[in-house]
C-alpha positions in Angstrom: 55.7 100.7 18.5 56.3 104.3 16.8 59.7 103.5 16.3 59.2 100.1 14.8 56.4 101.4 12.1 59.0 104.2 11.1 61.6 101.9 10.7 59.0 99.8 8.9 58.6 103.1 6.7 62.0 103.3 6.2 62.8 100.1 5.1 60.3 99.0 3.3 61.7 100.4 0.0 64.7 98.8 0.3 63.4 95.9 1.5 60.9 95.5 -2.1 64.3 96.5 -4.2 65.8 93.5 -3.1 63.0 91.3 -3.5 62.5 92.7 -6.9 66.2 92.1 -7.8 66.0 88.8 -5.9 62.8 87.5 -8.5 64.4 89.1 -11.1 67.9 86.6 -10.6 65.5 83.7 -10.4 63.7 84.2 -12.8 66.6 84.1 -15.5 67.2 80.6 -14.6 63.2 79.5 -13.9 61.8 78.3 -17.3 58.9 77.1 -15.4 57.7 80.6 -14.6 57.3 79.8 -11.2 58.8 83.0 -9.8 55.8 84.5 -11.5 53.6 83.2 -9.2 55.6 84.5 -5.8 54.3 87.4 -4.1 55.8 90.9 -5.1 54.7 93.8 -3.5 52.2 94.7 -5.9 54.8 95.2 -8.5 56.2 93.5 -11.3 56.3 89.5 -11.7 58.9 87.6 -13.6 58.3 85.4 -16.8 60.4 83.7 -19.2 59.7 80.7 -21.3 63.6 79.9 -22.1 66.0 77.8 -20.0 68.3 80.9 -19.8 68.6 84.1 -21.6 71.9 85.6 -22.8 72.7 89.1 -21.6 73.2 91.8 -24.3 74.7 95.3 -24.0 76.1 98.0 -26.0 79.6 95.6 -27.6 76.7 93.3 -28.9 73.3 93.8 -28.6 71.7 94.5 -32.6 68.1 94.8 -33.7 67.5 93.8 -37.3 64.1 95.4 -38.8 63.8 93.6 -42.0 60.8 91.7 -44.0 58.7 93.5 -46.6 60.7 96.7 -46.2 62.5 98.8 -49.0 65.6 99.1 -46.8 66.5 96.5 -44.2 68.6 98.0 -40.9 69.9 96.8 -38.2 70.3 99.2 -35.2 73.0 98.7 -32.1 72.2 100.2 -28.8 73.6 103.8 -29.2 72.0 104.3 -32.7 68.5 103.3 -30.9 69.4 105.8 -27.8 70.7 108.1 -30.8 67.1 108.6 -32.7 64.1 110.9 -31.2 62.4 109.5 -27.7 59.0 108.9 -26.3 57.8 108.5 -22.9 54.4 107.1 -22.4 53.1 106.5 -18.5 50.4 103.9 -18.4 49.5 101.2 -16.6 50.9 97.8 -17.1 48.3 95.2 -16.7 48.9 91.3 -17.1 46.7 89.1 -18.3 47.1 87.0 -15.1 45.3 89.7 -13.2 48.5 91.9 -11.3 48.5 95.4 -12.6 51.2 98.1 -11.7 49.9 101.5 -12.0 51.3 104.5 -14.0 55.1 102.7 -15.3 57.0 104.7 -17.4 58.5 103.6 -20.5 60.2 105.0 -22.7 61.8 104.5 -26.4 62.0 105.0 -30.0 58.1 105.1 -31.3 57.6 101.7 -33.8 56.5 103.7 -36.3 59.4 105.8 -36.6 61.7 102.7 -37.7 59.0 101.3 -39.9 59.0 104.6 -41.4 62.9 104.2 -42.0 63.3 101.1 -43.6 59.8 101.5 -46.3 56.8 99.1 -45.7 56.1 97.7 -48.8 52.6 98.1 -50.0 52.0 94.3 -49.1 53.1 94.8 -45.4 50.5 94.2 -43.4 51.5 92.7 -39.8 54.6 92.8 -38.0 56.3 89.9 -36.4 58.9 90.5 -33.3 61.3 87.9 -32.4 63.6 87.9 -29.4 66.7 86.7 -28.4 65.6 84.1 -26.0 65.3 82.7 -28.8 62.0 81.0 -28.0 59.4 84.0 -27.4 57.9 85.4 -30.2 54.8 88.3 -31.0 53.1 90.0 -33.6 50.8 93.3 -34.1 48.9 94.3 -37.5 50.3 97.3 -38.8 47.9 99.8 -37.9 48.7 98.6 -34.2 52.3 98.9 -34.9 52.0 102.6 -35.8 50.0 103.4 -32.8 51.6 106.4 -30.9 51.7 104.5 -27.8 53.8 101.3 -29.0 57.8 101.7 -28.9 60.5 99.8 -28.9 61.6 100.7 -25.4 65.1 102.0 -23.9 63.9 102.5 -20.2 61.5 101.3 -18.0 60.5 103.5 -14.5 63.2 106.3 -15.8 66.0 103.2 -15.6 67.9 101.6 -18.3 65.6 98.3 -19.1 67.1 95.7 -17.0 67.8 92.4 -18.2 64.9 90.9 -15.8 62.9 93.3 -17.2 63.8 92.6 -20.9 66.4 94.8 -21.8 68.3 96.3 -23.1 65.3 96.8 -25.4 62.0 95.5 -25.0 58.7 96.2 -27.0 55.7 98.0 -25.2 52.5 98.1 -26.6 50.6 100.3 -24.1 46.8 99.6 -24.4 47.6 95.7 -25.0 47.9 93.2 -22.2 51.7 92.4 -21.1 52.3 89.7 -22.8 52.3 91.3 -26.2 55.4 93.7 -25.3 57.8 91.3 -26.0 61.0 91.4 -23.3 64.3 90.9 -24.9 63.4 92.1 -28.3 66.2 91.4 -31.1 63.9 91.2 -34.7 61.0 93.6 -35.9 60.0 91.6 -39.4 57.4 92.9 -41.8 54.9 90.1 -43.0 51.7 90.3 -45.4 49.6 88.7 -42.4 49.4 88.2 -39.2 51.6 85.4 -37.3 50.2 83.8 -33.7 53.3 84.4 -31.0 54.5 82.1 -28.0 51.3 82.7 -25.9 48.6 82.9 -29.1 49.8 79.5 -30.4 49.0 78.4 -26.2 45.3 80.0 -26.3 45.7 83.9 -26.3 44.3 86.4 -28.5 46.4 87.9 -30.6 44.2 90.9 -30.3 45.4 91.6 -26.6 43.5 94.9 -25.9 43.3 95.0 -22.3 39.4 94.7 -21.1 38.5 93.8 -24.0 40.1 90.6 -24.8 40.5 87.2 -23.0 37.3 87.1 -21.4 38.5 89.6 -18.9 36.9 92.7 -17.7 40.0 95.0 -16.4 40.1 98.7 -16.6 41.6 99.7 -20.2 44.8 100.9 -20.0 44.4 104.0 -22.3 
């Protein structure tokens, strides 16, 4: 019986990878979301609201940053990985109740590229589009320049995988999951504030975890 439970041991990590990578594969082709709703380990579960997703890397992924900005940009991969990083460790909570403690992200801080291209004095929300091309989200500005919301690189000290949203995904640390948009391809400046996928279904758009959708979780801040 020793020997079973340390083989147990021994396993086990290999044994979640593979489940992990084995959602993550399903997911890509599960518009329902159904894979969300299987079992995981107490880790990550897998959403998309598209029939399929494109993959992007470095020969073609682009993110355009335009709107009410004094100098539109579009960034590939390698200029993203070339510009100053942030790590933030938080919790990642869903709004569907799973939570997976102390994830690291990290990525080019928001406000750095907003910074870049000039907000113009009318800018007052952001709208993120992504290349699903069905998801969509949106922060007011203030939230946008938080310290704690990037436009993310890596995810658990890994390249973001494309189950995970990558190559870049948004993160908005003290806001429930669904506002850090996977698969993120257009930052826009508006002069108000724009409902996403899930706000047009019945989410707030104010997302803050504990604090929002009639539930009572633990902040993640």
């Amino acid at each position: 019986m020793l020997g079973l439970g340390a083989v147990g041991v021994a396993t086990a990590p290999y044994l979640q990878r593979n489940l992990e990578s084995f959602l993550g594969a399903a997911s890509d082709n599960d518009p329902t979301g159904l894979t969300g709703l299987l079992p995981n380990g107490g880790g990550f579960r897998y959403y998309s609201v598209a029939s399929s997703v494109p993959h992007k890397d470095e020969r073609n992924y682009r993110l355009t940053v335009d709107g009410l900005v004094d100098r539109p940009a579009t960034y590939t991969l390698d200029a993203l990985r070339g510009l100053p990083q942030t790590r933030v460790v938080r919790d990642v909570q869903c709004v569907t109740g799973w939570r997976v403690p102390d994830t690291a992200f990290s990525g080019v801080k928001l406000s750095l590229l907003l910074d870049a291209v000039g907000v113009r004095p009318e800018g007052k929300a952001i709208r993120f589009t992504c290349f699903d091309g069905t998801y969509s989200e949106s922060l007011t500005l203030p939230q946008a320049r938080r310290d704690d919301v990037l436009v993310a690189l890596r995810m658990q000290d890994k390249p973001v995988s494309h189950s995970h949203g990558g190559p870049v995904r948004l993160y908005v640390a003290p806001m429930y999951f669904y506002k850090s948009a996977k698969w993120l391809s257009g930052i826009s400046v508006t002069s108000d504030v724009r409902p996403g996928y899930w706000e047009e279904r019945g989410y707030d758009v104010d997302a803050w975890v504990g604090r929002s959708n009639g539930r009572t979780d633990t902040p993640t801040v």
